[in-house]
MISEKE-33970 format. One record per residue (C-alpha): x, y, z. Coordinates in Angstrom, 3 decimals. Layout:
<nodes>
NODE          u          v          w
NODE          X          Y          Z
...
</nodes>
This chain:
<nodes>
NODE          u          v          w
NODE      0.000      0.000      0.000
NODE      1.161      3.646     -1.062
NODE      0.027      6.441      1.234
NODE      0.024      9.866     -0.529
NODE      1.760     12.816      1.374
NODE     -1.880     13.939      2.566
NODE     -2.431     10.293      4.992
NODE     -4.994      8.965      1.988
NODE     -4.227      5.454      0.705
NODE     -3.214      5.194     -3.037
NODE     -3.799      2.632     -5.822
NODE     -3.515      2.112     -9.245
NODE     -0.277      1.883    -11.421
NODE      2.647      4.367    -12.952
NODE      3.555      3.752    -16.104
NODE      7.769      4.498    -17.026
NODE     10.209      3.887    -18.865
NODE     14.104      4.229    -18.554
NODE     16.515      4.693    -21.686
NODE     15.101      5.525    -24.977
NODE     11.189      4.894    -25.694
NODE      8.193      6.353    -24.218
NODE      6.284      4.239    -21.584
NODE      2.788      3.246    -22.611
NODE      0.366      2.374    -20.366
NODE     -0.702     -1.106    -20.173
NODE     -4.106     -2.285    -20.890
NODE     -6.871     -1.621    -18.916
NODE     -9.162      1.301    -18.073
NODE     -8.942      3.921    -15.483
NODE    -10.669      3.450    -12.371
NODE    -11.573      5.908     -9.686
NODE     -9.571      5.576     -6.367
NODE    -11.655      4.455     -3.142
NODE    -10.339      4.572      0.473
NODE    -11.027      1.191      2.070
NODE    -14.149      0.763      4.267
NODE    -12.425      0.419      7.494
NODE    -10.819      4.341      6.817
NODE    -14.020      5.819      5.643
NODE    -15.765      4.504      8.820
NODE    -13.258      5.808     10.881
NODE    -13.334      9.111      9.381
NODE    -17.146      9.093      9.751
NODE    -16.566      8.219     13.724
NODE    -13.808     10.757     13.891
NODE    -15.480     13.932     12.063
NODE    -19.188     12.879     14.101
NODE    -17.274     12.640     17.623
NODE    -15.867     15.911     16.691
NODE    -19.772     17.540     15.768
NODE    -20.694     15.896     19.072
NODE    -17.957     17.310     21.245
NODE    -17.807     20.966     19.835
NODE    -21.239     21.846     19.039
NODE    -22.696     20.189     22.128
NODE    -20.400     22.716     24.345
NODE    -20.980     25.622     22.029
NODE    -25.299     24.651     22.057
NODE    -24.781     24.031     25.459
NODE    -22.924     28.168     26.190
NODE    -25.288     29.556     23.714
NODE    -28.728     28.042     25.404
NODE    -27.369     28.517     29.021
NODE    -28.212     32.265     28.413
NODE    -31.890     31.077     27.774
NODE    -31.849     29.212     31.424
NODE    -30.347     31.964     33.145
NODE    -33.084     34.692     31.496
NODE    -35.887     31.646     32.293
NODE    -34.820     31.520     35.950
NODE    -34.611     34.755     36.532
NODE    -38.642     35.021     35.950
NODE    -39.142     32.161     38.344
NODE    -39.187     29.172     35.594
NODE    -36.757     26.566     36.189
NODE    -35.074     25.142     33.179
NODE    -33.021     21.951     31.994
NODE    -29.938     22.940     30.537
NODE    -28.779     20.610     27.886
NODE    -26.621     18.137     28.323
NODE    -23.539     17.827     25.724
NODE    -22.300     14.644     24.975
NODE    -18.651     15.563     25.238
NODE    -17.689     11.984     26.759
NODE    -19.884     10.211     23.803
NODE    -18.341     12.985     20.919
NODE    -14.851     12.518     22.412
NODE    -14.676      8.879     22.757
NODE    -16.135      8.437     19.177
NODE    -13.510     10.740     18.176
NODE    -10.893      9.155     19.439
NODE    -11.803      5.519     18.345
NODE    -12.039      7.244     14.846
NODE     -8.879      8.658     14.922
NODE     -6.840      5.395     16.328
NODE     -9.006      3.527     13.696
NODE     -7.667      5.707     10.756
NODE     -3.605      5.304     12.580
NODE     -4.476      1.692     11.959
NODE     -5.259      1.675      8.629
NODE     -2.228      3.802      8.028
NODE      0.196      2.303      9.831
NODE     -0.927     -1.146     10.641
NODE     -0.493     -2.040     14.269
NODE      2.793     -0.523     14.729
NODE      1.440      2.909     16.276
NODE      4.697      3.615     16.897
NODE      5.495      4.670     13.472
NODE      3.309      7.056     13.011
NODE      5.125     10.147     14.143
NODE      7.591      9.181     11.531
NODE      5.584     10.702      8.808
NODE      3.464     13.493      8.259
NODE      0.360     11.809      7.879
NODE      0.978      9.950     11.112
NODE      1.763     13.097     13.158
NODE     -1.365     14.597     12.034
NODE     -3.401     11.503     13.340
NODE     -1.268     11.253     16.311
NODE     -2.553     14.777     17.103
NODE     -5.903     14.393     16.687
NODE     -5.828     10.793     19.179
NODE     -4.323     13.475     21.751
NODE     -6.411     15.967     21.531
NODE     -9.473     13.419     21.407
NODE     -8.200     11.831     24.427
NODE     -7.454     14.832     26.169
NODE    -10.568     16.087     25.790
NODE    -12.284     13.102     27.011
NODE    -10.000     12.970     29.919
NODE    -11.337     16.927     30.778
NODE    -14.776     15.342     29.904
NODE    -14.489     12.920     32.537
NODE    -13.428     15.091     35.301
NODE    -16.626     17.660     34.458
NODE    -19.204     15.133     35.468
NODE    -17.739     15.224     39.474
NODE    -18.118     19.247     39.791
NODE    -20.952     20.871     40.525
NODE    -21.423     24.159     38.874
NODE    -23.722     26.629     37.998
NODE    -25.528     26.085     34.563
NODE    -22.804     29.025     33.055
NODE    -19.880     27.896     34.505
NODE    -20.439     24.632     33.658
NODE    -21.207     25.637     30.269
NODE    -17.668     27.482     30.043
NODE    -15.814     24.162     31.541
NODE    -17.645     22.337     28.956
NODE    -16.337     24.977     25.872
NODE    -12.850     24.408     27.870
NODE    -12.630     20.645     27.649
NODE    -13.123     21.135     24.170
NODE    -10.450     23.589     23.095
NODE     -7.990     20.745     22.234
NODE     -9.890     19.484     19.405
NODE     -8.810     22.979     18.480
NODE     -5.862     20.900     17.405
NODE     -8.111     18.887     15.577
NODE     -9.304     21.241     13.095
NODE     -6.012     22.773     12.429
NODE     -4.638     18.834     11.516
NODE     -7.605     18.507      9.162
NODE     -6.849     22.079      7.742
NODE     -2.990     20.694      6.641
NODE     -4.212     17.337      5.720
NODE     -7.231     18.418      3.485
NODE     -6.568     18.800     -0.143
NODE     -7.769     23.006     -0.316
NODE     -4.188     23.495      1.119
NODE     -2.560     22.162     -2.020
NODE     -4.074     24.671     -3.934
NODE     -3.619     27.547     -2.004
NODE     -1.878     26.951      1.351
NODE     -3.201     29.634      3.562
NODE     -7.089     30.025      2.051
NODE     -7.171     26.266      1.585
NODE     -6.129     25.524      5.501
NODE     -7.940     28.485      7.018
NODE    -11.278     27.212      4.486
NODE    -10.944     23.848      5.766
NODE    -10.866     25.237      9.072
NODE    -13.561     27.050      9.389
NODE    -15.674     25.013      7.662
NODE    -14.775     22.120     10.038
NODE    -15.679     24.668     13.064
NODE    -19.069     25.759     11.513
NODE    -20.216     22.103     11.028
NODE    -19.397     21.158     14.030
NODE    -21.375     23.777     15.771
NODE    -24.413     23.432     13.921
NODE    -24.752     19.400     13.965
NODE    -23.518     19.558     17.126
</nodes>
């Protein structure tokens, strides 16, 4: 298996030649490239743990102005729960599922390359924020400030974003609008699936 300079798997063939003559392609017709099932599920896990995780906290900030205004005219209001733990653990399995397609079982390798740095990134911050996640759920905190804990424990996947920005194709075409394009449309999905 070839891996392209961007983490995606590559297939097909190259047609050369050394010396005089021209290489000719052999036989065949051209067929369209597809990642294998196993990375486009854990891409799908990744990019919906991430939704999960960053729009939850960001619905869960913007609606905890709604429960304050609510309780200060005497009705008492839910806030929202975000599903940080759920988004962030998705994430994460994602993100180690898509190391493992790229570098087998030998994790080890994968700050070796480019590709694998950017995945080992995204593992870290997915972890991390599950790990600040996990530590919310013991405190208890007004509806606001848990609301800003919750926005906290997801400012690594910060990191996230800005991995996808450098591994997305938009930054081969122009590298500063393609990153910050990737990474703002990463953001703005997030926060409204999320």
């Amino acid at each position: 298996q070839v891996t392209a300079d961007d983490g995606d798997p590559v297939s097909g063939s190259f047609a050369f030649s050394v010396g005089a003559g021209t290489a000719v392609p052999s036989g065949g017709s051209a067929s369209a490239q597809v990642d294998p099932p196993a990375l486009i599920a854990a891409r799908w896990l990744l990019f919906g743990g991430f939704a999960l995780a960053v729009g939850g906290a960001i619905g869960a900030l913007l609606t905890g102005r709604v429960v304050r205004e609510a309780a200060g005219r005497g009705i008492e209001l839910a806030a929202p729960t975000p599903l940080l733990r759920v988004g962030a653990l998705l994430g994460l399995v994602g993100a180690l599922g898509a190391a493992v397609e790229l570098a087998g079982w030998t994790l080890w390798r994968l700050p070796g390359g480019g590709p694998g740095r950017l995945i080992a990134i995204e593992a870290a911050a997915f972890a991390i924020t599950l790990l600040l996640a996990m530590r919310l759920r013991s405190a208890r905190l007004t509806a606001m400030a848990a609301a800003a804990r919750q926005v906290a424990a997801v400012a690594p996947l910060i990191a996230v974003a800005v991995a996808e920005g450098w591994r997305a194709h938009p930054h081969e075409q122009s590298a500063a609008l393609g990153f910050a394009a990737t990474v703002v449309h990463l953001l703005a999905v997030a926060v409204w699936v999320g």
